[in-house]
C-alpha positions in Angstrom: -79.4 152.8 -22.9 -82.0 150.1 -23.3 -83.8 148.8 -21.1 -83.7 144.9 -20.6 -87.0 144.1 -22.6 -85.8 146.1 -25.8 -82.9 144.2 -25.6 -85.3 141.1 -25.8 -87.3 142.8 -28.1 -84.8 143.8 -30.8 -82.7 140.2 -30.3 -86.2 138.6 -31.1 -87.0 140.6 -34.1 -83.3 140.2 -35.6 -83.7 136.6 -35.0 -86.9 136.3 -36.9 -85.4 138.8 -39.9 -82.3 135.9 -39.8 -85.1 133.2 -39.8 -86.6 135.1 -42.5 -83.7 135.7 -44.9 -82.5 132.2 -44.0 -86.0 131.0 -45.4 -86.3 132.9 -48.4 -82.9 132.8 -49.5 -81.2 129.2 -48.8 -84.1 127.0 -47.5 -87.1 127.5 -50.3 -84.3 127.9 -53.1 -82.1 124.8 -52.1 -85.5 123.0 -51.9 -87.1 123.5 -55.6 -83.5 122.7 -56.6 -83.5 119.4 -54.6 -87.2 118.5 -56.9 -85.8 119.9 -59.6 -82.5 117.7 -59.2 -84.9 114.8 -58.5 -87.1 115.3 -61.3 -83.7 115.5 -63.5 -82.3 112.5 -62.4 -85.6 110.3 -63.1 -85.7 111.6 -66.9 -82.2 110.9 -67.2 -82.4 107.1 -65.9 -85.1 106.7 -68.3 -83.2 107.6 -71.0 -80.3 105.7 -70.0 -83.0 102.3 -69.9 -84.5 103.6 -73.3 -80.2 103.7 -74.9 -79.8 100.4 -73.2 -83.1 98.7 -74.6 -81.5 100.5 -78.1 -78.2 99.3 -77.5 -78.4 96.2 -80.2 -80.2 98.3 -82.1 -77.4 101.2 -82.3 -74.6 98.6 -82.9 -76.7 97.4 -85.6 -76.8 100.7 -86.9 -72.9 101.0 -86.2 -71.8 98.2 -88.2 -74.0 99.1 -91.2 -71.9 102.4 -91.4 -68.9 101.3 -90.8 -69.5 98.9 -94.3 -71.1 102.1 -96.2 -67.4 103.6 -95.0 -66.1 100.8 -96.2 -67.4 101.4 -99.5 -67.1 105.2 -99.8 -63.9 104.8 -99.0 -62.9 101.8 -101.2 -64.4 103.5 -104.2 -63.1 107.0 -103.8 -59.9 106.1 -106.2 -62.2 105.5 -108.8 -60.9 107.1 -112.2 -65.0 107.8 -113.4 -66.7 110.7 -112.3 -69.9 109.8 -110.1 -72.2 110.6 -112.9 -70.4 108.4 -115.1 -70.5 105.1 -112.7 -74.3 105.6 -111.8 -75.2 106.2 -115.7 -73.2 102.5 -116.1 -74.9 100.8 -113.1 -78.3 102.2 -113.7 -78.0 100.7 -117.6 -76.8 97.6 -115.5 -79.9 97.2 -113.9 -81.8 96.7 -117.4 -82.6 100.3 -118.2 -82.3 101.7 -121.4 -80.7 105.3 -122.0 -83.6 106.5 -123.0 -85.7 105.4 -119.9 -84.1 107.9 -117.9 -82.3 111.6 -117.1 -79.3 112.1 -114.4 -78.9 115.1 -113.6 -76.6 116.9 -110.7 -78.3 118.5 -108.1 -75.5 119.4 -105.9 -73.0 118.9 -103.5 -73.3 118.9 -99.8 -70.4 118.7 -97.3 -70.2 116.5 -94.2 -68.0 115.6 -91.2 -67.0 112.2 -92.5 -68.5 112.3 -96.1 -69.5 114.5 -98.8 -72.6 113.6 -100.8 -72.6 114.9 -104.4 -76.8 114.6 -105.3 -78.5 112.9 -108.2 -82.2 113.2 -109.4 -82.9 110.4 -111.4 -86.0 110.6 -113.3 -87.8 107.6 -115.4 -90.6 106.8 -117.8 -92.3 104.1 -118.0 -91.3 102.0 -115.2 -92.8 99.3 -113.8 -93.0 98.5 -109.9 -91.4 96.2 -110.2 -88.6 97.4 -111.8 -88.7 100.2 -110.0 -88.1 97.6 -106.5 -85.2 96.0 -108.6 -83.8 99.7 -109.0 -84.0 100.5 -105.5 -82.7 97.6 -104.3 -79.8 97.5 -107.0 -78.7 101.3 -105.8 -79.1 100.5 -102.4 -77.2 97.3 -102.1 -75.4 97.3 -105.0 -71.1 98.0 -105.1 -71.2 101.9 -105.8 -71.3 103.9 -102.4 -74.8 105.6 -102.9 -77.7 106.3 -100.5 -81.6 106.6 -101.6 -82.2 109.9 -100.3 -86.3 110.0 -101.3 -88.0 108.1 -104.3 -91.8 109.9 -105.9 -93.7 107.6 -107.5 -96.5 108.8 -109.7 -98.9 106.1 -111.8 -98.9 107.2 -115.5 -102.2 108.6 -116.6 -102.3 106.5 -119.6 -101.6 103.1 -118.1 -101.7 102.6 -114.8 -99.7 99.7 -115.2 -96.3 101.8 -115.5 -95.2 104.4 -113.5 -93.1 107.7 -113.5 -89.9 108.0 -110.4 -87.9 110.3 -109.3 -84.7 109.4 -107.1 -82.7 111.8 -105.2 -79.7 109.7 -105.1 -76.2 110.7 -102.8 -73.2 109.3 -103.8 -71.1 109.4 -101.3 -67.4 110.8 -101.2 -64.9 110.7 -98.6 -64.5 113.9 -96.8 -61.1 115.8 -97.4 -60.1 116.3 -93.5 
């Protein structure tokens, strides 16, 4: 039997082994999560702030696709291929057939759209025709997106100038 201080003893020592475990596995853990928690919640109210303070911004953003949709979808019973109707609108914008090469560069698929790719390459251009272009492809009826524009000066006369579009014309997606 033990005696009365063991007793003490060995309750004292399995208290401080609870204390212990307790410590290590519920109190230190469940207080880095608590920071951790805390930490999390301050990023995510400042990005919160940030998408409100981007809010007009976004519906901005919103209501210029939902026109691009608009158009896409609009011009998808079209009878031309898409090479066809950019050839007509980019001798529309004052551009001889000579001035220029369209060729394909591919498809590519989307969730709401697929894009068929255009590289558009001119002679001879200048800047400001090349603005009147841009402008003409971006705004104008046929559902197209600029995708990147390379500008080089020509090395005779740097007057004129040399571009190459990457043009998407955009399709509808077949869901």
């Amino acid at each position: 039997m033990l005696l009365s201080r063991e007793k003490v003893v060995l309750v004292l020592g399995a208290a401080a082994a609870a204390v212990i475990l307790l410590l290590s596995f519920v109190v230190i853990p469940g207080v880095s999560r608590v920071r951790a928690l805390s930490r999390a919640s301050v990023l995510a109210e400042k990005d919160l702030a940030e998408l409100r303070r981007m809010r007009p911004e976004l519906a901005n953003l919103d209501r210029k696709v939902r026109r691009k949709m608009a158009e896409v979808n609009s011009s998808a019973n079209a009878t031309e291929s898409p090479l066809t109707r950019l050839t007509a609108a980019v001798q529309e914008a004052g551009l001889p057939q000579s001035a220029f090469s369209l060729k394909s560069a591919g498809p590519r698929t989307g969730e709401y759209v697929n894009e068929e790719a255009f590289d558009l390459k001119m002679e001879n251009l200048t800047y400001l025709e090349a603005v009147q272009l841009l402008t003409r492809m971006e705004k104008g009826p046929l559902p197209v997106v600029v995708r990147s524009v390379n500008l080089k000066s020509r090395y005779d006369d740097s007057k004129y100038l040399d571009a190459t579009l990457r043009i998407g014309f955009l399709l509808p997606a077949k869901r």
